[in-house]
C-alpha positions in Angstrom: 44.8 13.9 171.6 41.3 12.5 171.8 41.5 10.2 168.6 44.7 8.0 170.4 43.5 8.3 174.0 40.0 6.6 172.1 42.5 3.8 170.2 44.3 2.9 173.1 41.4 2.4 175.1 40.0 1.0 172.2 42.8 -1.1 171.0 45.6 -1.5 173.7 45.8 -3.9 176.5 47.5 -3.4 179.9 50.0 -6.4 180.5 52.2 -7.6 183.8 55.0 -5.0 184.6 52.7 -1.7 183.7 53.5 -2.3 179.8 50.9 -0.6 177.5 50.7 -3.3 174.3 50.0 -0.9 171.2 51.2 -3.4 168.9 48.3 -3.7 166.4 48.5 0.0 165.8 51.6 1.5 166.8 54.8 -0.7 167.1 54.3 -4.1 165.2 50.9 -3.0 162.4 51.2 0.2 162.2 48.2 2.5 161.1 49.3 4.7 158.5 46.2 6.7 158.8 46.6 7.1 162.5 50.5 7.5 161.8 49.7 10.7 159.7 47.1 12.7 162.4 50.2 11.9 164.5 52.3 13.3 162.1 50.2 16.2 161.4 49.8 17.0 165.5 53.3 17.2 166.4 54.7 19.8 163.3 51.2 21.9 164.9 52.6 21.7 168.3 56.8 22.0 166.9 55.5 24.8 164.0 57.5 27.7 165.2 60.8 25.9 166.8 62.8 26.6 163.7 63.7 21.9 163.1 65.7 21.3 161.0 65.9 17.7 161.4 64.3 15.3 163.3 65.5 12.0 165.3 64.5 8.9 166.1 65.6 5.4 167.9 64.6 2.4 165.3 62.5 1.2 164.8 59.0 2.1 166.4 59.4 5.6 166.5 60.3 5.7 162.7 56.6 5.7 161.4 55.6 9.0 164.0 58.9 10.3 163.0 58.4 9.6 158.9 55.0 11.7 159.1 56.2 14.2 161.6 59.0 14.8 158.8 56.7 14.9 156.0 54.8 17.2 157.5 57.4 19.8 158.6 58.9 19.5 155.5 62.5 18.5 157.1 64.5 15.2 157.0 64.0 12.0 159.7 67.5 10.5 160.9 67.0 7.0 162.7 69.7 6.2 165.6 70.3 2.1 164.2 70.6 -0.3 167.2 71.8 -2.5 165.0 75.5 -2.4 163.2 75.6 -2.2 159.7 78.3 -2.8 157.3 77.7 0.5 156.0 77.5 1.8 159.0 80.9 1.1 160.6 82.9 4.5 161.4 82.7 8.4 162.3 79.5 7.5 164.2 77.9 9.3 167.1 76.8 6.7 169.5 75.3 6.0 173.0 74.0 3.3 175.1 69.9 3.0 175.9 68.3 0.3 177.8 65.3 -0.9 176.7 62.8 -1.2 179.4 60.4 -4.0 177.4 62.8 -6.2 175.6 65.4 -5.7 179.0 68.6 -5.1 177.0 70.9 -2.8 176.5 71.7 -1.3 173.3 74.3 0.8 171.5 72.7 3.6 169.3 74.5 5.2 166.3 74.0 8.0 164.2 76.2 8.8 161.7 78.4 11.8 161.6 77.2 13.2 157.9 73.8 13.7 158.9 74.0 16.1 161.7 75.8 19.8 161.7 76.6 22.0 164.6 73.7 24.4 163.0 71.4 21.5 163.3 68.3 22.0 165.6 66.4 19.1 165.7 63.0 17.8 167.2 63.2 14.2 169.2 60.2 11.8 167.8 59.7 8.2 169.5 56.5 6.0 170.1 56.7 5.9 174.6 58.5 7.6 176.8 58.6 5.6 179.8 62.3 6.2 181.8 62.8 8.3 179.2 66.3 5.9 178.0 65.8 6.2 173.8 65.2 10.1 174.4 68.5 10.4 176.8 70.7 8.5 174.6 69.5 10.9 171.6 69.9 13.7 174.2 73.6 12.3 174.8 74.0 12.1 170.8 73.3 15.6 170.4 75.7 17.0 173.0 78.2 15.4 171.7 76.7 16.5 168.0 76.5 20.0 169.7 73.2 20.4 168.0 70.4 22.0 169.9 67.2 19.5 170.7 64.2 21.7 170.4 61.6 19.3 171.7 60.7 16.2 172.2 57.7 14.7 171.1 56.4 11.2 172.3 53.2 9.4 171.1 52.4 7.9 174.3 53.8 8.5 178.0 53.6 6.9 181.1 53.4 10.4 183.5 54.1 7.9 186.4 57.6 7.0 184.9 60.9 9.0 185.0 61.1 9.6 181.6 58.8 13.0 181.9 61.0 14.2 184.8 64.1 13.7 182.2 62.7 15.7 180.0 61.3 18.7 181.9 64.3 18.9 184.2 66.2 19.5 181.2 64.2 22.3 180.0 63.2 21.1 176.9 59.2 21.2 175.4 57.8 17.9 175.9 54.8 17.3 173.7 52.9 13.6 174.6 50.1 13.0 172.5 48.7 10.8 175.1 49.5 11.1 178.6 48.6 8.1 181.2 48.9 9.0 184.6 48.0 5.2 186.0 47.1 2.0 185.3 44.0 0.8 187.4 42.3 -3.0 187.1 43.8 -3.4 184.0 42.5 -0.4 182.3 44.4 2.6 181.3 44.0 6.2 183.0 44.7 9.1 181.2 45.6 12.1 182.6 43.0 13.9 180.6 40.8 11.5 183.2 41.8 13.2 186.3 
């Protein structure tokens, strides 16, 4: 997608550790403008896959997520990292390590919100080793719901996280791609 490759390059900065900082867009400010092209791209790309919900890890995939939703017409279900006291029993859950903030964190979901019938679409801002979209992935087979997709606002290609996802079989939309990281700059694989 031309208008976020031109926003990264534009906007993002390449630090230590091949992390892509998107923060004044993305995952701290967010662009609600830029949120709802997002939004708008992924239900083109997910149009005909029959979702029914969608799912997210909180909480910078819940903006993508909130205009994918609102644009498919279906509901958006956030996996809390956090415990609630509302949020205390029948829960689906799984563990995800977090690749930036280098923790390890239990996600829940809970049980109300998701039915066998379910077939829902996987919405999160990077896919990197791909750990938010397998914990959702291991939420769902326990859910025995069927994930139609998932769809990811930015990837690093040269990560594990895109094996993950293809080996399991499952569409892979990534609205940008970036296949490197070169002097600091970001390569897209629309570049190559």
């Amino acid at each position: 997608m031309k208008l976020l490759e031109d926003r990264i390059r534009r906007d993002g900065s390449v630090l230590p550790g091949n992390v892509l900082k998107v923060d004044n867009f993305l995952n701290h400010q967010i662009d609600p403008q830029l949120m709802d092209e997002l939004g708008a791209e992924f239900a083109r790309r997910f149009k005909d896959s029959g979702i029914t919900k969608i799912l997210t890890v909180e909480s910078s995939g819940i903006a993508p997520a909130v205009m994918t939703g609102l644009h498919m017409g279906v509901p958006v279900i956030f996996a809390r990292k956090h415990k609630s006291l509302t949020l205390t029993d029948n829960l689906y859950t799984a563990k995800v390590y977090s690749y930036t903030k280098q923790v390890n964190n239990d996600i829940s979901i809970d049980r109300r919100f998701l039915d066998p019938e379910e077939k829902v679409l996987i919405i999160d801002d990077f896919l990197a080793n791909g750990q938010a979209v397998q914990g959702l992935l291991d939420i769902a087979v326990t859910a025995n719901i069927k994930v139609a997709g998932v769809g990811v606002v930015i990837e690093k290609r040269f990560q594990k996280g895109h094996k993950l996802v293809a080996d399991a079989g499952i569409q892979l939309e990534a609205l940008a791609s970036i296949a490197s990281f070169e002097d600091g700059k970001v390569i897209f694989a629309t570049d190559k």
